[in-house]
C-alpha positions as CSV (number, residue, x, y, z in Angstrom):
1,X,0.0,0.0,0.0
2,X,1.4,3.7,-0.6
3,X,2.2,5.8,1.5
4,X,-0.9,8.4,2.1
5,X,0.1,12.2,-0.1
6,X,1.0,14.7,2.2
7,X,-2.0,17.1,1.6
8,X,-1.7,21.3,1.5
9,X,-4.9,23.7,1.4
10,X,-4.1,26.7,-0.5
11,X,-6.6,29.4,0.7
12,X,-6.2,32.3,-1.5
13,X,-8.8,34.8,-3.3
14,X,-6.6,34.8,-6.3
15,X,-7.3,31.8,-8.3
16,X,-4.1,32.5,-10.5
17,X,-2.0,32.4,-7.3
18,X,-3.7,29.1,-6.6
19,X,-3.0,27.8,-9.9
20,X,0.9,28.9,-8.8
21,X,0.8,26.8,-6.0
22,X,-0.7,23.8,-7.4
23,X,1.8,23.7,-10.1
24,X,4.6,23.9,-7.9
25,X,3.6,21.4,-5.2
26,X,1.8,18.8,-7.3
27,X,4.4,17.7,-9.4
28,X,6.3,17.1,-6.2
29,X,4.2,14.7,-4.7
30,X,1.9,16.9,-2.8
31,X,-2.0,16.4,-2.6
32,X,-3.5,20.2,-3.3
33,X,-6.6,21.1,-2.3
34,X,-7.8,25.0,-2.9
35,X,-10.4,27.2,-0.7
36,X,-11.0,30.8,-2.5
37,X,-11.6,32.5,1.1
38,X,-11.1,31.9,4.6
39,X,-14.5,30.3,5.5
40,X,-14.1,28.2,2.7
41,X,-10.5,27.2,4.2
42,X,-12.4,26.5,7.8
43,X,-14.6,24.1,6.1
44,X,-12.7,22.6,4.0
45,X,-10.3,21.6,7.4
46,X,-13.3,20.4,9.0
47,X,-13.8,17.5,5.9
48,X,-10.4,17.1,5.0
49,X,-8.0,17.6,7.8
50,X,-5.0,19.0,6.0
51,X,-1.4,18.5,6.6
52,X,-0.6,22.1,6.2
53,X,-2.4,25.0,5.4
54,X,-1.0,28.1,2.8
55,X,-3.4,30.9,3.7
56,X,-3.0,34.3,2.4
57,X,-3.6,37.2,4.9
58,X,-6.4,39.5,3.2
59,X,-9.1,37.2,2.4
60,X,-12.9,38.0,2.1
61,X,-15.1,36.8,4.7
62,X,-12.2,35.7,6.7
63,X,-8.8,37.3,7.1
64,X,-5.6,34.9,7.6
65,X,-5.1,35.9,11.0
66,X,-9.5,35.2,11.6
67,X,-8.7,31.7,10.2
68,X,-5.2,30.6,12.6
69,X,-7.4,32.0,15.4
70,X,-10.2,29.8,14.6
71,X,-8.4,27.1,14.5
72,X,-5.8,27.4,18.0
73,X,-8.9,27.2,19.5
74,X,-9.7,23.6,18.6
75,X,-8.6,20.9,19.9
76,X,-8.3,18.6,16.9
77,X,-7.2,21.2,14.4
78,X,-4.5,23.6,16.4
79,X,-1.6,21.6,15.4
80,X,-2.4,22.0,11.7
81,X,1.1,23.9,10.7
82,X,0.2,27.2,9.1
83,X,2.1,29.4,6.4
84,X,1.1,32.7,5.9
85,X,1.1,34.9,2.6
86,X,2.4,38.2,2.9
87,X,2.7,41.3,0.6
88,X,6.2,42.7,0.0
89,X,7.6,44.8,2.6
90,X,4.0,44.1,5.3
91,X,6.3,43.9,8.0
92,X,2.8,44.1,10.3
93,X,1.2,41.7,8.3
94,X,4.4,39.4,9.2
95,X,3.9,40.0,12.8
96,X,0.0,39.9,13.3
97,X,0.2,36.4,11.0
98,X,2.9,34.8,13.5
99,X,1.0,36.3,16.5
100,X,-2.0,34.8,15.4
101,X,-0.3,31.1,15.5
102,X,1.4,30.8,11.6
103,X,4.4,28.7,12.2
104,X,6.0,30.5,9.4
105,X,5.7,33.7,6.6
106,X,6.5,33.6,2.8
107,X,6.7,37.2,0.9
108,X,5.0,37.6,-2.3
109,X,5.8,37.4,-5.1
110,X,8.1,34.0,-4.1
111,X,10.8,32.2,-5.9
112,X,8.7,28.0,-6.4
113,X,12.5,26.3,-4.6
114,X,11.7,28.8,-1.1
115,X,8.0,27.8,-1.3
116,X,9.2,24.4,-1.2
117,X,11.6,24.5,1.4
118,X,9.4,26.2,3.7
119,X,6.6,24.0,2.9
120,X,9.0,21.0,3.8
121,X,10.8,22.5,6.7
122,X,7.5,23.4,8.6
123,X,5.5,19.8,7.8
124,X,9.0,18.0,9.1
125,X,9.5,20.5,12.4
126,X,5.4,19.9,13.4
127,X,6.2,16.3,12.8
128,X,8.9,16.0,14.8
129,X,7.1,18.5,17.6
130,X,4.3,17.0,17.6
131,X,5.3,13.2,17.0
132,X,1.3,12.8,16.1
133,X,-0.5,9.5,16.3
134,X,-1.0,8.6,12.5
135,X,-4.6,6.9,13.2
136,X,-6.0,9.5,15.4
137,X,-3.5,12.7,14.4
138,X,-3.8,13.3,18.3
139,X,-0.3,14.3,20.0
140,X,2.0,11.6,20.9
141,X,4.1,11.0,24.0
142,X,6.9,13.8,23.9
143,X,4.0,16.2,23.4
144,X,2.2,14.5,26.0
145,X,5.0,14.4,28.5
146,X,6.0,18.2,27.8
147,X,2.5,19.1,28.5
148,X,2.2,17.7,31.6
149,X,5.3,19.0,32.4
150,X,4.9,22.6,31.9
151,X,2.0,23.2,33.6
152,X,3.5,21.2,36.6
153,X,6.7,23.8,36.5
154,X,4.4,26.5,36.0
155,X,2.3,25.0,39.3
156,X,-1.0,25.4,37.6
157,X,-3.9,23.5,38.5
158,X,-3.9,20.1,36.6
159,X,-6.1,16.9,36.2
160,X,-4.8,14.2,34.1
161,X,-7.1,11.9,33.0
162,X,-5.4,8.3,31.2
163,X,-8.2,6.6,29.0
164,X,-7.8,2.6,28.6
165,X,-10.0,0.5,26.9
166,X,-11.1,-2.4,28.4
167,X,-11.4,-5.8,26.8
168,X,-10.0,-4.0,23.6
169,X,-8.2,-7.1,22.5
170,X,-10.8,-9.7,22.7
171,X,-12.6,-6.9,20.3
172,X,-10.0,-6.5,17.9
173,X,-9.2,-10.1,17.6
174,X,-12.7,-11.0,16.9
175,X,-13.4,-8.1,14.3
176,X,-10.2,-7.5,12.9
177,X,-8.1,-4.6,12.8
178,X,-10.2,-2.6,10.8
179,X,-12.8,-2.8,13.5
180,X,-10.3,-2.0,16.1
181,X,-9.1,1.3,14.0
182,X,-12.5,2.4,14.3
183,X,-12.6,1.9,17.7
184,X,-9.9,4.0,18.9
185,X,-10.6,6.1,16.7
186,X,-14.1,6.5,18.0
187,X,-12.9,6.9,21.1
188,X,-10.5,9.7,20.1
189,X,-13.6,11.8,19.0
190,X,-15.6,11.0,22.3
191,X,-12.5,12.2,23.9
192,X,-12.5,16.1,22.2
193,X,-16.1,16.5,22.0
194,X,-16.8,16.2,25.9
195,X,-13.2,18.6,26.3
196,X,-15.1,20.8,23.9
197,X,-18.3,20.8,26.0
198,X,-17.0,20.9,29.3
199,X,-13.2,21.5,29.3
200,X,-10.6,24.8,29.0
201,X,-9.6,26.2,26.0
202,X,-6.1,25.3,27.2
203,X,-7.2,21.9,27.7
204,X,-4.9,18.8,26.1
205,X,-5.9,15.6,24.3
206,X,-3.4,12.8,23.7
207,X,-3.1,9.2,22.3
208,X,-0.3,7.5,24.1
209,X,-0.5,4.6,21.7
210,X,-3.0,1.4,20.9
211,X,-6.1,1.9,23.1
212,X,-4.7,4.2,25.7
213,X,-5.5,7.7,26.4
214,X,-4.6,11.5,28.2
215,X,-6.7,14.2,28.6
216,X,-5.3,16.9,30.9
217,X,-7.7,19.3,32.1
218,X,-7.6,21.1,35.5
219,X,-9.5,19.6,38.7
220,X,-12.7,21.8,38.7
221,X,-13.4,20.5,34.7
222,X,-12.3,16.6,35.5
223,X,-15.9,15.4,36.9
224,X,-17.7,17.1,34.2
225,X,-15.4,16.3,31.4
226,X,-14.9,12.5,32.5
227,X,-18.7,11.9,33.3
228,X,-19.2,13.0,29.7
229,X,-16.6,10.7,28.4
230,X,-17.8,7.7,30.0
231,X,-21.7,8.5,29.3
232,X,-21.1,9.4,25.7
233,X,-18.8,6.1,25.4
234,X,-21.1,3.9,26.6
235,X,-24.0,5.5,24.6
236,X,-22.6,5.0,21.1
237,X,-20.0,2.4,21.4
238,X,-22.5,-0.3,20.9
239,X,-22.6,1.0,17.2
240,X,-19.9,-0.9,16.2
241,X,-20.5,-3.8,16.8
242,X,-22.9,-6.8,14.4
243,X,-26.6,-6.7,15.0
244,X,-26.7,-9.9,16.9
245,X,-23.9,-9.2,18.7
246,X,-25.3,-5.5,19.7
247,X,-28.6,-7.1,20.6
248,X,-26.9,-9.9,22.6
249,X,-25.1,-7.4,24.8
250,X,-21.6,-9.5,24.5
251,X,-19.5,-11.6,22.2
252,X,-19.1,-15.3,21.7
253,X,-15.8,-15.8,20.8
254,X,-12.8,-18.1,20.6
255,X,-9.9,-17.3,22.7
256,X,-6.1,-18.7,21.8
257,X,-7.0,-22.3,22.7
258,X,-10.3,-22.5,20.9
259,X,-12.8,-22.4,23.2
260,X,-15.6,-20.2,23.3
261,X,-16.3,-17.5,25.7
262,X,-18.1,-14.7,26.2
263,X,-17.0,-11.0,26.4
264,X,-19.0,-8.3,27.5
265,X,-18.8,-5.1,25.2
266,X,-16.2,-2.5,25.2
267,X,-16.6,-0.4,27.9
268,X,-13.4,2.3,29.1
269,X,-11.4,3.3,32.8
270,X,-10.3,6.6,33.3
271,X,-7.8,7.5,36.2
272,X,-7.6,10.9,37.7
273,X,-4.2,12.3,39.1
274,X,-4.7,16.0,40.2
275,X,-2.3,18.6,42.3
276,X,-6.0,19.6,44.0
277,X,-4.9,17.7,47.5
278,X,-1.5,17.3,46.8
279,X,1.6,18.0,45.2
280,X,2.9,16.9,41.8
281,X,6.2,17.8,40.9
282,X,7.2,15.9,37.9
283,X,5.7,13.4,34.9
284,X,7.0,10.3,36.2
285,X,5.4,10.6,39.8
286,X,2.2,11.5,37.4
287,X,2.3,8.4,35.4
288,X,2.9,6.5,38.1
289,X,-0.2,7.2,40.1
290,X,-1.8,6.8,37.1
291,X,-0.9,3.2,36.3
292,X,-1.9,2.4,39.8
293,X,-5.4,4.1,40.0
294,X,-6.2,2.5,36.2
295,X,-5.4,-1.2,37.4
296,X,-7.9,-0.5,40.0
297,X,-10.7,1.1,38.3
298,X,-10.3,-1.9,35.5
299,X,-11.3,-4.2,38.6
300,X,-14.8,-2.8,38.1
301,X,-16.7,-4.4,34.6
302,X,-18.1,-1.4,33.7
303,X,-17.2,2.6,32.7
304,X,-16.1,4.5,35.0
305,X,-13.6,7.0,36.3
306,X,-11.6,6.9,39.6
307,X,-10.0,10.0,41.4
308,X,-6.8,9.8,43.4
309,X,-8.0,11.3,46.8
310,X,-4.9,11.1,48.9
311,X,-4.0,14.2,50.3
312,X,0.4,15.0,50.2
């Protein structure tokens, strides 16, 4: 199978400039897609997910800077790499773009081998920053870790919140990975939608790899945000599984030495490590109250979400 086309929105209102672009990055392996003005570019992002976005900074209906502030403020798409289109000499426009949250600038009019090496230097620097989960395109581990880690230097309030699935193996092996893609990445949008509802707009999403987990939120947001998780979860997981199996409540199947037994249907733990009664001072002390809260909340066969209520 190849490898999926690295794909670039061009948002311009100048369809010759678009034509510019296309022509440079196609023939280069790139996936274009175009959006004449800056809602056009939000919706487009919200079907297509992009891998980086070219957005000019006068548009009608929404200016560059509009657009990169519409997106830092969600969840899912604030890691989209930006490029911002300038006119010669807009020294303002330069600043207001990168203020806005564009990772980098390109002058007009540009010479096609800069547009290129910008285009290629800022997906490679998100990549490695970002180290994103290629199912889910949530942040990996170092982003993970360096989140948690700020805030606790910074001695802001913090909830972290690791996600496991339960009996995620029994339901992969029985419906095959494809299944099992769909699953996490289920799980992934459960995940940002109830941060959306009830989180901060600083709040952080993570996938630490397979079926596991991190949402870090602070400790007034964590019931809300986790109650949501774990009734959404359980409301629309059943969705994915076959009729009779859905209907059944559980599946019959064969485990490594052939016999048949039953397994109930997905459901998911969450473990909650706050600084609220006591003091956290670095990731691994985090991650290791973690892994001992999640062990016993997956005692329990059913959703749910335990709280680490020792005081320092």
């Amino acid at each position: 199978m190849s490898a999926r086309a690295t794909t670039v929105l061009v948002a311009d209102d100048d369809p010759d400039l678009r034509d510019i672009l296309r022509s440079i990055l196609e023939p280069q392996g790139f996936r274009v897609l175009e959006a004449p003005d800056g809602q056009a570019a939000l919706d487009t992002i919200q079907r297509e997910r992009p891998d980086l976005l070219i957005l000019d900074y006068t548009m009608p209906h929404l200016t560059g800077p509009e657009v990169c502030k519409a997106l830092k403020q969600d969840l899912l798409l604030r890691h989209i790499p930006i490029i911002m289109l300038t006119g010669r000499g807009e020294t303002q426009d330069k600043v207001l773009g990168i203020e806005a949250g564009a990772d980098d600038y390109l002058v007009k009019p540009f010479e096609p081998m800069e547009l290129l090496a910008r285009v290629r230097m800022v997906i490679r620097r998100t990549s490695q920053e970002l180290e994103a989960n290629p199912l889910t395109r949530l942040p990996g581990n170092i982003s993970i870790q360096r989140d948690i880690e700020t805030r606790l230097a910074a001695k802001l309030p913090v909830a972290v919140c690791y996600c496991d699935l339960d009996l995620f193996k029994e339901f992969n092996d029985h419906y095959g990975f494809g299944r099992g893609d769909e699953a996490i990445r289920h799980t992934a949008n459960v995940l940002l939608e109830a941060v959306k509802r009830h989180g901060n707009p600083t709040d952080f999403v993570g996938h630490i790899g397979g079926d596991d987990f991190i949402v870090v939120t602070t400790p007034d947001r964590a019931d809300a945000v986790c109650g949501e998780i774990v009734r959404e979860f359980d409301a629309t997981i059943p969705q994915l599984y076959d009729e009779e199996d859905r209907a059944r409540g559980y599946l019959v199947h064969a485990n490594r030495k052939g016999q048949e037994v039953t397994v109930r249907l997905l459901t998911i733990s969450i473990a909650v490590v706050s600084n609220a009664d006591r003091t956290l001072t670095h990731f691994g002390q985090v991650a290791s109250i973690g892994a001992e809260l999640k062990a016993y909340a997956k005692q329990f066969d059913k959703s749910l979400y335990v709280k680490d209520k020792r005081k320092t």
